[in-house]
C-alpha positions as CSV (number, residue, x, y, z in Angstrom):
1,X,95.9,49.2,4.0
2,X,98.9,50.2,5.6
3,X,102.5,48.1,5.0
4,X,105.5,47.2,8.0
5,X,108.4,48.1,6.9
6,X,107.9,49.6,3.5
7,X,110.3,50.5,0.9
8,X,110.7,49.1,-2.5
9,X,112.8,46.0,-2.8
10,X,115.1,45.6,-5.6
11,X,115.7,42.2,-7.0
12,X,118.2,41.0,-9.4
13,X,120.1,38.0,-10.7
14,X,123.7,38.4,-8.5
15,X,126.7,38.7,-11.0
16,X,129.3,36.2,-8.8
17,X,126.8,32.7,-7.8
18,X,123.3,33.4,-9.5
19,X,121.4,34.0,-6.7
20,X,119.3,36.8,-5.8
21,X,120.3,40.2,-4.7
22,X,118.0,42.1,-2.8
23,X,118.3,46.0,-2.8
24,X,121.8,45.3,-3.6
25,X,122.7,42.6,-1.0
26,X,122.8,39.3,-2.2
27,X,120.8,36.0,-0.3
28,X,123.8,33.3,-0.6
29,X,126.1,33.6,2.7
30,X,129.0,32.4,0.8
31,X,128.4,35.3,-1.7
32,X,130.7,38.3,-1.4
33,X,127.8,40.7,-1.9
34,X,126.0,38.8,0.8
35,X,128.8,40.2,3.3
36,X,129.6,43.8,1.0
37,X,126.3,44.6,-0.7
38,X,126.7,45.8,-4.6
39,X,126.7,49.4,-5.1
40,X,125.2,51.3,-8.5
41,X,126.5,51.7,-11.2
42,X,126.0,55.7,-10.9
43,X,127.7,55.7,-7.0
44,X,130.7,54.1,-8.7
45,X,131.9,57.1,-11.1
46,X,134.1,59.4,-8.7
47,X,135.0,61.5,-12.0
């Protein structure tokens, strides 16, 4: 069986509204992750 699109899909409670974030982008509009999607933890450290 072959899949459109594939790629894993992250899914996670978003930390600002509640809603879901997806791979890092969250599914409320009105969400500032929806417009700038969350980045890891580990891309954060610049040390």
């Amino acid at each position: 069986m072959s899949y459109i699109g594939g790629g894993m899909y992250h899914a996670e409670p978003c930390p600002l509204c509640g809603r879901t974030l997806w791979n890092g982008r969250c599914e409320n509009p009105d969400c500032h992750y929806h417009w700038h999607p969350k980045e890891d933890e580990e891309d954060e450290d610049d040390s």
